[in-house]
C-alpha positions in Angstrom: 35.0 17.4 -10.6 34.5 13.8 -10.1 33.0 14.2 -6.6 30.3 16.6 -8.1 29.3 14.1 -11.0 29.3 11.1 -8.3 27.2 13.3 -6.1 24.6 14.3 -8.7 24.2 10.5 -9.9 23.8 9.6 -6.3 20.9 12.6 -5.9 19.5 11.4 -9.0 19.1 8.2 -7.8 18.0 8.3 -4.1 16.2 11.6 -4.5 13.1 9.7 -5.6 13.4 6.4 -3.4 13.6 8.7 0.0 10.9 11.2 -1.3 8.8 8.5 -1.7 9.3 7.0 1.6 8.9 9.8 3.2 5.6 10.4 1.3 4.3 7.2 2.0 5.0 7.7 5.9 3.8 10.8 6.1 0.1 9.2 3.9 -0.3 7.2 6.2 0.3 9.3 9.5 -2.6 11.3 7.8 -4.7 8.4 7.0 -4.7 7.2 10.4 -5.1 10.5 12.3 -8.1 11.0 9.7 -9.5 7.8 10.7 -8.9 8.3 14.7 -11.1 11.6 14.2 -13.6 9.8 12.4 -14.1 7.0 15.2 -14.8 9.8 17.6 -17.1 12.1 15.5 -19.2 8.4 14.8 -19.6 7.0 18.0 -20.5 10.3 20.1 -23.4 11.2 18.0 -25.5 8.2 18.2 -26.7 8.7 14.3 -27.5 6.3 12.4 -26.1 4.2 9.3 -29.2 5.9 7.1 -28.2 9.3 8.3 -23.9 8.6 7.9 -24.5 7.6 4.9 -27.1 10.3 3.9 -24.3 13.0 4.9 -21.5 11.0 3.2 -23.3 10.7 0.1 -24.1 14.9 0.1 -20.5 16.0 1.2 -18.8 13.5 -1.6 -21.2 14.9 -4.5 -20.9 18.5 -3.5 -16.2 17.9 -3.1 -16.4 16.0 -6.9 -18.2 18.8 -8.1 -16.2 21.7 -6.7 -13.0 19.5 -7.5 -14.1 18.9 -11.2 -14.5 22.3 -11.5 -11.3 23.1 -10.0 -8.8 20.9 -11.9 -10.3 22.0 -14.9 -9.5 25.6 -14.5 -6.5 25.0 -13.3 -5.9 22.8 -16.1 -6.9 25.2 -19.0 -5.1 27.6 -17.2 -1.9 25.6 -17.0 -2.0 23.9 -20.0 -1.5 20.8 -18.7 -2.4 17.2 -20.1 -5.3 15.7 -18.1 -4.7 13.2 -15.6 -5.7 10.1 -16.7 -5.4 8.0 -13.7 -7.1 10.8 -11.4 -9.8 11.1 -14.0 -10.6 6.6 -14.0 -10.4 7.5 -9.9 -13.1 9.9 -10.2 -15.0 7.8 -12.7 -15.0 5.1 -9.9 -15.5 7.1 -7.0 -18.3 8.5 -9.2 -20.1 4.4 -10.0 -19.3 3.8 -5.9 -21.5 7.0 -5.3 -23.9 5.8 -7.9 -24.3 2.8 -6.1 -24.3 3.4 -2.7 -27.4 6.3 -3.7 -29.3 3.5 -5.2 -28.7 1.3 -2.1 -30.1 3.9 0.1 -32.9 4.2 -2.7 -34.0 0.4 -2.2 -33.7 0.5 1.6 -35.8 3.4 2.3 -38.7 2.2 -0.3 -38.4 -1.3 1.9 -38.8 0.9 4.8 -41.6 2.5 3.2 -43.5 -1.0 2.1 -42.6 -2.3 5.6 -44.7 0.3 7.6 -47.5 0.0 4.6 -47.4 -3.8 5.5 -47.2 -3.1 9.4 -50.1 -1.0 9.0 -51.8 -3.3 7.0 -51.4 -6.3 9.5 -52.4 -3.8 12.4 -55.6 -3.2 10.8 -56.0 -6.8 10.4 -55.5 -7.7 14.1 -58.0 -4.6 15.1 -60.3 -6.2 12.8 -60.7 -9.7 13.6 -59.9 -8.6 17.7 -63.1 -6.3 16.7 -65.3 -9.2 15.4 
């Protein structure tokens, strides 16, 4: 009978720290086979940083939206309590997203005023080359 206490303690204990190893070697297999794939699908296809980040910006909106919708079915349907660190993640994910759209915002209206300018300086140089 003692054995069979002993053993559960043990389990109870060492349960968690090995899961969690294990977890944590597995996360970062994945993270770094993810990141492997990734290096080859961006330097074969010769886009550019506009366009990655163009494509990252519609795939991230599109997953939050079909996640949102998601955990909260699944959480009405469970009746579970929300998940309060998973919802601050989104929240940030969400401002990052937020952010990086209005970066792309600014840099292709300075694209846009930097051909108006071009064109303007062109005009200039056909003008005084024409006088």
């Amino acid at each position: 009978f003692a054995i069979l206490i002993w053993s559960l303690v043990y389990a109870t204990i060492f349960a968690p720290l090995i899961f969690r190893y294990v977890l944590n070697e597995f996360a970062k297999g994945e993270l770094a086979r993810g990141q492997a794939a990734e290096a080859e699908r961006g330097d074969g296809n010769g886009e550019g940083v506009i366009a990655t980040m163009e494509r990252q910006i519609s795939q991230t909106s599109a997953l939050s939206q079909n996640s949102t919708q998601v955990r909260l079915s699944l959480q009405m349907s469970l009746g579970n309590l929300p998940d309060l660190y998973g919802e601050q993640k989104e929240h940030d994910k969400k401002a990052k997203l937020a952010a990086a759209r209005s970066i792309l915002e600014d840099l292709t209206n300075a694209k846009v005023k930097k051909t108006r300018l071009r064109a303007m300086v062109d005009a200039k140089k056909d003008s005084t080359a024409a006088d």
